[in-house]
C-alpha positions in Angstrom: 0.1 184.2 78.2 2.2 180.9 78.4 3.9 181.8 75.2 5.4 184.5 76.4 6.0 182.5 80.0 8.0 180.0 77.5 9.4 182.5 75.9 10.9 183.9 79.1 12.4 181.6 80.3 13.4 180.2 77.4 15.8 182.7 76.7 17.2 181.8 80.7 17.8 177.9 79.5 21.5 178.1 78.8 22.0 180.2 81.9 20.4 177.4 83.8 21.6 174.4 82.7 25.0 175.8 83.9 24.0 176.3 87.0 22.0 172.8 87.0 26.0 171.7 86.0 27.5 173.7 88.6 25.5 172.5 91.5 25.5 168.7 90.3 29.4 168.7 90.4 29.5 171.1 93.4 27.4 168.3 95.1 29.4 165.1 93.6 32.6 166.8 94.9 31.7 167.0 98.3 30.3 162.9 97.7 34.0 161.8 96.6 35.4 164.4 99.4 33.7 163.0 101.9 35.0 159.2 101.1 38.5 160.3 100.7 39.2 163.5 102.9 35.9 162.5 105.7 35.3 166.5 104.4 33.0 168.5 105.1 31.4 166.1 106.9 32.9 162.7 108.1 31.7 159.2 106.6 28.5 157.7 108.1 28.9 155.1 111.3 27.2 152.1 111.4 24.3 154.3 113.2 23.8 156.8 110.2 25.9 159.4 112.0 28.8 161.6 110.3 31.5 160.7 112.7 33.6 157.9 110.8 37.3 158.5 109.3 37.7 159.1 105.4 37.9 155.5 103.3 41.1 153.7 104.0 43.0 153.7 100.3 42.5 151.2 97.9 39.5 149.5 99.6 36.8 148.4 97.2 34.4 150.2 95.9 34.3 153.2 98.0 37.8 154.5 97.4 37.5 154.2 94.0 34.1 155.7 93.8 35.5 158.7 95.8 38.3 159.2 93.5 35.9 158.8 90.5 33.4 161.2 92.2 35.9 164.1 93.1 37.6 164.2 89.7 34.4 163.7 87.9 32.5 166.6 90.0 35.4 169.3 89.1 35.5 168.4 85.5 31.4 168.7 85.5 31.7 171.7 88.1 33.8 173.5 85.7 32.1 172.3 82.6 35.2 170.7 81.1 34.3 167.2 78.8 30.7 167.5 80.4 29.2 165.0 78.4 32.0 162.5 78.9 32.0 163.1 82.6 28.6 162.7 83.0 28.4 159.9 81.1 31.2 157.8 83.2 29.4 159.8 86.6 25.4 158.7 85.7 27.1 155.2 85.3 29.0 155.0 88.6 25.4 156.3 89.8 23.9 152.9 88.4 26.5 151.0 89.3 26.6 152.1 92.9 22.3 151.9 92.9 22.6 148.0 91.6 25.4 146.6 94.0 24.9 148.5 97.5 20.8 150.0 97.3 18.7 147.5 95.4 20.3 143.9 97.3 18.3 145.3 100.0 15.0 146.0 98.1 13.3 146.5 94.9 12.3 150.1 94.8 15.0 153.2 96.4 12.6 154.6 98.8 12.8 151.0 100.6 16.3 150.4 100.0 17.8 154.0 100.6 19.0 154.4 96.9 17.1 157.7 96.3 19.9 159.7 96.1 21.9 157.4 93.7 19.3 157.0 91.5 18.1 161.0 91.1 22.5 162.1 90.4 22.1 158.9 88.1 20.0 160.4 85.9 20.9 164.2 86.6 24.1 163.2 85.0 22.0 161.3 82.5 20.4 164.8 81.3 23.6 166.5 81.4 24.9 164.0 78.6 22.5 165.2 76.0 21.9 168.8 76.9 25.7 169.4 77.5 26.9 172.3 80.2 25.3 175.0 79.4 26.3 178.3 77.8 28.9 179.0 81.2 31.0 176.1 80.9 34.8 175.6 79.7 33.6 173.4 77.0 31.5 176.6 74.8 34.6 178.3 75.4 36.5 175.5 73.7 34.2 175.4 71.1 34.6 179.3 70.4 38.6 179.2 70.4 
């Protein structure tokens, strides 16, 4: 019985991953949006709420990580130089983690890094499985 479960879905894997892709650079879009463009929801006030203006340009390091993050999450979105992307996105994950979660505690449900940390390695898994059988890259590979 959990042979043929495996082999099931199994055979959905490639299907999946691309939608695993999809949604992780749907969802790191709307991160970079939100810094640069305060869309679809504005950045967070001192309070936690969504009310504040998009990231003034050129201020360090959430511009930056907002440009990183938009361009990133349409190349991974549309599966083009996954690996790459993901690579350069898991590491602005870290780096983002290290410098503004864990100063204010050693483990991410303390510090608020959760969220970091789980894209961080998302990303990370994308890097070695790749984007799937739906993603601009197979079709590079085919042409």
């Amino acid at each position: 019985m959990t042979t043929q479960l495996d082999t099931r879905l199994g055979t959905l894997s490639p299907a999946v991953i691309s939608l695993f892709r999809v949604v992780m650079g749907f969802l790191l879009i709307c991160h970079g949006a939100q810094k640069l463009f305060a869309w679809p929801v504005g950045m967070p006030n001192a309070a936690g709420e969504l009310v504040g203006p998009a990231v003034p340009a050129g201020t360090w390091p959430f511009w930056y990580a907002g440009v990183i993050e938009f361009v990133l999450g349409l190349l991974i979105l549309a599966g083009l130089f996954t690996r790459i992307a993901a690579f350069i996105a898991s590491g602005e994950m870290a780096f983002a983690y290290f410098t503004q979660h864990q100063p204010n505690g050693l483990l991410p449900i303390e510090n608020g890094g959760e969220l970091a940390v789980t894209y961080c390695f998302g990303f990370f898994l994308l890097v070695f499985i790749g984007g799937g059988a739906y993603a601009l890259d197979s079709m590079r590979r085919k042409g």
